[in-house]
C-alpha positions in Angstrom: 25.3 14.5 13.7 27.1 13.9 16.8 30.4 12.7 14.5 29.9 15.7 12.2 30.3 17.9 15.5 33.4 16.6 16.7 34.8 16.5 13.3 34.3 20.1 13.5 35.8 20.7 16.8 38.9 18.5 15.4 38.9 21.1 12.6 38.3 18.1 10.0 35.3 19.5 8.4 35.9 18.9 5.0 37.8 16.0 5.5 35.0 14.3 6.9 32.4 15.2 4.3 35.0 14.1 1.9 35.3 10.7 3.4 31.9 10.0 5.0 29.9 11.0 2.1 29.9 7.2 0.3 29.2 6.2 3.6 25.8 8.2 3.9 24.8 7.4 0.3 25.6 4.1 1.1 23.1 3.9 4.3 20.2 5.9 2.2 20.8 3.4 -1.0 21.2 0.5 1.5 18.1 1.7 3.4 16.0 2.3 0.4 16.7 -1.3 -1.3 15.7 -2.9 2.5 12.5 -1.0 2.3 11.6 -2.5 -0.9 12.8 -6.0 -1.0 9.3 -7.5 -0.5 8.3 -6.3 -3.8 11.7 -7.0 -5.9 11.2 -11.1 -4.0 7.4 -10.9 -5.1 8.2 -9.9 -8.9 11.0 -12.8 -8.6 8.5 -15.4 -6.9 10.8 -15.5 -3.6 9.3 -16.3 -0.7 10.5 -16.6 2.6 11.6 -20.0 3.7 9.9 -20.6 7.3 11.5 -23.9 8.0 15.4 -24.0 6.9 16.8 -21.8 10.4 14.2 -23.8 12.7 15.5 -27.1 11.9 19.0 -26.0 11.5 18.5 -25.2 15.2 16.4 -28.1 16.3 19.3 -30.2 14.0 22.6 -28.3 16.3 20.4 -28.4 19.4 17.8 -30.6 19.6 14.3 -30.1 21.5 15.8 -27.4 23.4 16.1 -24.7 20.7 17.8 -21.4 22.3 15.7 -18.9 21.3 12.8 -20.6 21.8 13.9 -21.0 25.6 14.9 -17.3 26.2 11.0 -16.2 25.0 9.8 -18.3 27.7 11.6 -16.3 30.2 10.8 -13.1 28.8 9.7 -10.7 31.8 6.3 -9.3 31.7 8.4 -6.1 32.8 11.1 -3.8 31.8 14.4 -5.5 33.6 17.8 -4.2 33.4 18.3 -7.7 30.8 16.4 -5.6 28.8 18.0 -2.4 28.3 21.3 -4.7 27.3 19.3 -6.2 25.1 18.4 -3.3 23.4 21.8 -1.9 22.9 23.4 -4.9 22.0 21.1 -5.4 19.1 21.4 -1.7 18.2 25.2 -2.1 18.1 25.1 -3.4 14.6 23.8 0.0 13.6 26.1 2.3 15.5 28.8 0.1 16.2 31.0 -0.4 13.0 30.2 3.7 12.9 31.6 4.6 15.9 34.8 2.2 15.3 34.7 3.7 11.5 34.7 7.0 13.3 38.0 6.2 15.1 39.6 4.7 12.6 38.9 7.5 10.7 40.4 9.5 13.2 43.8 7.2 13.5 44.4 6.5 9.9 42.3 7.8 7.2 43.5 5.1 4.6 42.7 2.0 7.0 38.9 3.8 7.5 38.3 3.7 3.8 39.4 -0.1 3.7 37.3 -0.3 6.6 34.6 1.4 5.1 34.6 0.2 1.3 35.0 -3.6 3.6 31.7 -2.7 5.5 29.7 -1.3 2.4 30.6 -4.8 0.4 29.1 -6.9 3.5 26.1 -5.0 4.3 25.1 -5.0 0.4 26.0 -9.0 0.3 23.8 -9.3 2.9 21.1 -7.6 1.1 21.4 -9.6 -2.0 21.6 -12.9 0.3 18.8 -11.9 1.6 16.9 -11.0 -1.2 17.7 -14.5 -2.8 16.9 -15.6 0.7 14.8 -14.8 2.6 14.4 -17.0 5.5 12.4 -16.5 8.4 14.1 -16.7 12.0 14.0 -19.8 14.2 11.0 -18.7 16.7 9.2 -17.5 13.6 9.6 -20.6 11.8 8.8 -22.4 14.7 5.2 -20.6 15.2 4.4 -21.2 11.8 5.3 -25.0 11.5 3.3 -25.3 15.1 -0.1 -23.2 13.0 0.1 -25.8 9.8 -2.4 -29.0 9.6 
């Protein structure tokens, strides 16, 4: 919404809707197939590997596994660590949007590259993922730590 405003204060209106609309089908079609990838992997007998990142970590790293030793010093309270956290994890949602956003604004030709680029990655990621699936390294490491 906020990028549809200052399009319209920039008096690019239509120019926007124009070029943003694959975009926003994009993120609904993108958003839909995320939501249902559990049930396309259980028609297709996929399921998540638990194991392959863990010891791809424990391989690189050794006992001292990275992740594993930041969740031992997670804070029992809010710290300003946090809130950095937060955004720079959220940056992979609003990040390539704001810098589509000014590349939209500089060059409108360089956005669509930009934006047909960004499309192609997210939905290879999808399909990688679908094909997959593999469970994170503290997740992997939980579940290897509850089996006999």
């Amino acid at each position: 919404m906020a990028l549809l405003i200052v399009s319209l204060l920039l008096g690019n209106l239509s120019l926007f809707l124009k070029d943003w609309v694959p975009t926003l089908l994009f993120y609904f079609v993108y958003e839909f197939a995320r939501g249902h990838l559990s049930t396309i992997q259980n028609l297709l007998h996929i399921s998540v590997n638990m194991e392959i990142l863990y010891q791809a970590d424990k391989l690189m790293f050794g006992a001292n596994i990275p992740v594993l030793i930041a969740q031992k010093l997670i804070q029992p309270n809010v710290t300003i660590i946090d809130y950095v956290s937060f955004v720079w994890y959220t940056s992979f949602f609003w990040f390539p949007i704001l810098t589509g956003f000014l590349f939209w604004i500089k060059d409108r030709e360089f956005f669509k590259i930009f934006r047909n680029a960004y499309i192609i990655l997210c939905f290879m990621a999808l399909v990688t993922f679908m094909f997959f699936p593999a469970a994170p390294p503290w997740m992997g490491r939980s579940m290897v730590s509850c089996r006999p």
